[in-house]
Structures are given as structure tokens and as C-alpha cells.
PAMI-750365 format. One record per residue (C-alpha): residue in one letter; z, x, y. Coordinates in steps of 0.1 Angstrom, whole numbers, plus 5000, padded with zeros to 4 digits. Each point is the difference from the previous one (the first is absolute). Last residue first. Layout:
BEGIN
AZXY;...
# end
This chain:
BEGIN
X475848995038;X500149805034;X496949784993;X501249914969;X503049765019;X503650074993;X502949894981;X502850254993;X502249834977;X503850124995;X501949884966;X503049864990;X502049954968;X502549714999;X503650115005;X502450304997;X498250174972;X498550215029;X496449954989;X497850095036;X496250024993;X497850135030;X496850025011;X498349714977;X496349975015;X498049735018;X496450095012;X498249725021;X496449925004;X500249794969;X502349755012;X500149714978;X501250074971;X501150344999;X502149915025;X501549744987;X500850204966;X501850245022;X502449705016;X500449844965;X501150384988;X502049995030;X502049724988;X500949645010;X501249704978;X503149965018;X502549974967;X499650414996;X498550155028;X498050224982;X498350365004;X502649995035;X498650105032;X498850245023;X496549975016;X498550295021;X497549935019;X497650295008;X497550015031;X497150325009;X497049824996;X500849574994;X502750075032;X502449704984;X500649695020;X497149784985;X500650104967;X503450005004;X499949655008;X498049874974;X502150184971;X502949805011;X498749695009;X498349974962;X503250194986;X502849705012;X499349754973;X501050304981;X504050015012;X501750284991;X497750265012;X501750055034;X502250244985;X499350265028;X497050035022;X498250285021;X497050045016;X498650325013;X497150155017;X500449625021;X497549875023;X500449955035;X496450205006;X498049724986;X501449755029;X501149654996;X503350045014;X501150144968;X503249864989;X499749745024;X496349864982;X501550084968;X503049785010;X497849705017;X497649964969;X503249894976;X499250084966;X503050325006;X502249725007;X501950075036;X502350245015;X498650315021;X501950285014;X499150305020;X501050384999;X497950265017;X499149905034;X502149755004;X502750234995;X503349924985;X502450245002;X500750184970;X503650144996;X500349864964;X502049745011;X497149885016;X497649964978;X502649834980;X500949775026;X496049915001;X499649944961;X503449804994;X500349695022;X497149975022;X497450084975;X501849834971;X500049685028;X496550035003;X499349924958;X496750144989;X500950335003;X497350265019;X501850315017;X496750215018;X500750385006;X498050185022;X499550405006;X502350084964;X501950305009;X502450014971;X502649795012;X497749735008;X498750064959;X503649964990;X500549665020;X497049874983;X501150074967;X503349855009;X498949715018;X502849764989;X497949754989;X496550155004;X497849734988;X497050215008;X501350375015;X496250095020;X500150395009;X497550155024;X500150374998;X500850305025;X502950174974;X499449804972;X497650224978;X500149934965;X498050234974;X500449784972;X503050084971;X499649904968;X503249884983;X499950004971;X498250294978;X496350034990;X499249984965;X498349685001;X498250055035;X501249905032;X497850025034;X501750095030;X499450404992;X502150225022;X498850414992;X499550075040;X503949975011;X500749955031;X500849624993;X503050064978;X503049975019;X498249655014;X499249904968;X503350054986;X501949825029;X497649734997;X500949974959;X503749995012;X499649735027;X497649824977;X503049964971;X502549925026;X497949705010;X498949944965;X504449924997;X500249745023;X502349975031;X500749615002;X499949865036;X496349934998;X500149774964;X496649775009;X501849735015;X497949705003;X496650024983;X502150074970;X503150034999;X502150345000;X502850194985;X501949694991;X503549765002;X501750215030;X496750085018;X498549634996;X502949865022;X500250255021;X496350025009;X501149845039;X501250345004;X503950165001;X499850034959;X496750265002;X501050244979;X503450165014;X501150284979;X498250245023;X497650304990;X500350355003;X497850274992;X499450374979;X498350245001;X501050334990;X498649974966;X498649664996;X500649665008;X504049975000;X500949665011;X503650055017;X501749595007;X500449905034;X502449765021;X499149915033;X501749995036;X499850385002;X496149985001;X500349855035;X497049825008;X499949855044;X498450185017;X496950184976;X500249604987;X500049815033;X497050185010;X498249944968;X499949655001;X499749955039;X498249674990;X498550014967;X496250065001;X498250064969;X497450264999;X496450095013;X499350384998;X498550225030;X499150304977;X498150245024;X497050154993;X499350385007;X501450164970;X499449754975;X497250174976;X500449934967;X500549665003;X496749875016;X499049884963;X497749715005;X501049674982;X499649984960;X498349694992;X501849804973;X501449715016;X502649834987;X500249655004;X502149845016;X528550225128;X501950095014;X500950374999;X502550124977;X498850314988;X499350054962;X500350414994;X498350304986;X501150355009;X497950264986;X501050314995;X498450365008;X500350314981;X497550255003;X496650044981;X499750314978;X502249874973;X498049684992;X497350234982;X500649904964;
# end
């Protein structure tokens, strides 16, 4: 492992207590590789003097945190509160999530440390010139791509608690975009962990979008309808659980991704047992029906401790 070389830092997640078609299969225009003379001007929701009162106004000492150990030397915190001071706490204290209602954002899932890890490897092991992305029987788990963060777009979908996109802020990401499809998960956990992470937000680099990703509105915010607002990376964690969801999924990170240079990776359980969803569903999908694009195991995590889970890295031909 290479975690040693990069210094300690924690993260310090909290809850604040603020109040609260068809897809289209025509890759767009890549403009993605070159984004040094436009300026991302992105769209996102408006909550009055939201994140003013909350670099005022949060005070991590009012919280109670448990230590999640993520790797060597890094390590974060995150609060015992889930979500019971919103209008969800009703559904929070009897489930993890309902459907097309509350889609499980105060919970910290595991893929999320998983991608955290396996973007930590990637980005230790960028420089080097022998990285292969594409598995072969003998080849050992995981694989790590070449990932660059430092300057990139980064798209978290159904962030939650935004770790992965938290990470990639602190790693020199040029514009994060927080996407969960419940606002008050948004309000309520993602920005006050931003911030108690000594990130201020920046409109420049962080924004935050809440909506269904079928919804025409949230790709049109998440990218202000410009080539050059794509994303080099897209990432998502254990939103495979539901495949009624894949079709909306897969169609808006195709039209998000940077179809030259863009990777999304995609961590989630093989099976979510008693859901019905699995990334072997989600691979066989895209074999399917989207032949321009490449989908590829990465990563395999079997911990004994629970289900086992794998990394995706989906991406379209054109890129390899």
C-alpha cells in the first residue's frame, strides 16, 4: 500500500441543525479536456442565506462523533445524529430509506469508504506508466486508473453525506457538484460537513443540486447546458439497490460524463440481498443496451464483515 506517503488529515462529518425519457444515445461533443479559459457558472438550488448561517452559526463541539478509520493515516468522523431533527424522522428511525421519498442520505455507507480508499490508490498511483484499466483473469484486485483530481470536475450523485466528494475538494478538485435527491440531506448533512472540514463553500467550486436524476431540470443545473461543464469524474455509492433506478441512472451519466477523457466510478454491493439489485444486473445492462460504453470490475472488497462489494468504472469506448 502507498497510504503512508500522504499525511494525516481527518474528516469531521456532522448533521447541522438548520431548518429545514428516453435515453438518447448520441454522444455530445467532448470540450472537456480543455477547460482553462471557460468559466463554470453552475445553476443550483437556492436556500436563503443557507450557507452563511452555517460557516456562522456550526459548532462541531455541539455534536457527538464516532472515529471511522478509512485507511492508513486517514481517518474521519461522523455524527450519531442521522437525520432525527428532519421532517424524515419518522422514516429514519423505522428504515434506511424509501423509495422515491427518502433515499437513505443521513446514513454513511460503506461503498463510500470503499471509493474513498480506491481514489486514494489511484491518485498515489497515477505517475506511474505501467497502470492498465482493463482486468484480465489473472490480474489482481483492485486496479488502479491513473486519476487525476487535482484541477478536475467531480459530479458526487446521490452523495449522502458527500464523503467522496468531500475527499476530492480536499484534494484540489476545480469544481465539485453534491447531487442527493432529497434537499433537506443537502441542507442538513452534506453542506455542514463541508464545512466542518474547513472548506468554505465556493460557488465556484462546490454547488449542490437536489432533484431525480430523470428530472430534465437537474442535468440542465448540473451542467448549465454547456459541453465544457462536464464531468472527468462521476462518482456514486450504493446507489445500485434499487434497479428500477438503472435506466435514469445510466442516462444521466452519460450525458454528464466527458465521453473522451470521463470515468465513473460505481461502488456497490454484488447483491442487495431482499432489494433485488446488484452490479452484475447493472453490468449486464450495460451490455445490453449501451454498446458504445466499456464497463469493467476495478475493485472487489470481501471483508467477511458484510455483503461483498465491488467498484465499477464505467466509461464510453471512445475514451479507451
Amino acid at each position: 500500500s502507498s497510504s503512508s506517503s500522504e499525511s494525516e488529515f481527518r474528516f469531521n462529518f456532522q448533521i447541522g441543525s438548520s431548518t429545514s425519457t428516453e435515453e438518447n444515445n448520441e454522444v455530445m461533443k467532448d470540450d472537456c479536456e480543455d477547460t482553462s479559459s471557460q468559466q463554470c457558472s453552475p445553476t443550483s438550488f437556492k436556500i436563503p442565506s443557507l450557507s452563511a448561517s452555517l460557516s456562522s452559526s456550526t459548532d462541531l463541539n455541539q455534536h457527538i462523533f464516532d472515529d471511522v478509520p478509512v485507511a492508513d493515516n486517514l481517518s474521519m468522523k461522523r455524527t450519531q445524529n442521522r437525520g432525527e431533527n428532519t421532517k424524515f424522522k419518522e422514516v429514519v428511525s423505522h428504515s434506511d430509506l424509501a423509495p422515491r421519498v427518502y433515499e437513505g442520505g443521513f446514513k454513511v455507507w460503506e461503498c463510500s469508504i470503499d471509493l474513498i480508499r480506491y481514489l486514494r490508490l489511484c491518485s498515489s498511483s497515477s505517475s506511474s506508466s505501467s497502470l492498465s484499466p482493463s482486468p484480465t483473469d489473472e490480474t489482481s484486485f483492485p486496479i488502479p486508473y491513473p486519476v487525476e483530481i487535482k484541477n478536475a470536475r467531480v459530479c458526487d450523485l446521490g452523495c449522502g453525506h458527500g464523503l467522496p466528494g468531500i475527499y476530492c475538494s480536499l484534494k484540489g478538485a476545480s469544481f465539485i457538484a453534491f447531487q442527493d435527491y432529497n434537499l433537506e440531506v443537502l441542507a442538513n448533512c452534506t453542506i455542514p460537513n463541508l464545512l466542518a472540514n474547513n472548506q468554505n463553500i465556493d460557488s465556484n467550486k462546490h454547488g449542490f443540486f437536489s432533484g431525480d436524476w430523470s428530472d430534465p431540470a437537474l442535468l440542465e443545473h448540473l451542467t448549465n447546458n454547456k459541453d465544457y461543464n462536464k464531468y472527468q469524474y462521476i462518482l456514486t455509492s450504493d446507489t445500485l439497490y434499487n434497479s428500477s433506478y438503472y435506466p435514469s441512472l445510466v442516462s444521466i451519466i452519460r450525458k454528464l460524463l466527458c465521453p473522451k477523457t470521463g470515468v465513473a466510478f460505481i461502488a456497490a454491493k454484488r447483491y442487495y440481498f431482499g432489494i433485488g439489485g446488484s452490479t452484475v444486473e447493472f453490468t449486464k445492462l450495460i451490455h445490453q443496451k449501451y454498446q458504445d460504453m466499456a464497463i469493467e470490475v476495478v475493485d472487489i472488497i470481501e471483508d467477511g464483515k458484510s455483503n461483498t462489494r465491488e467498484i465499477l468504472a464505467l466509461r464510453f469506448k471512445s475514451s479507451q
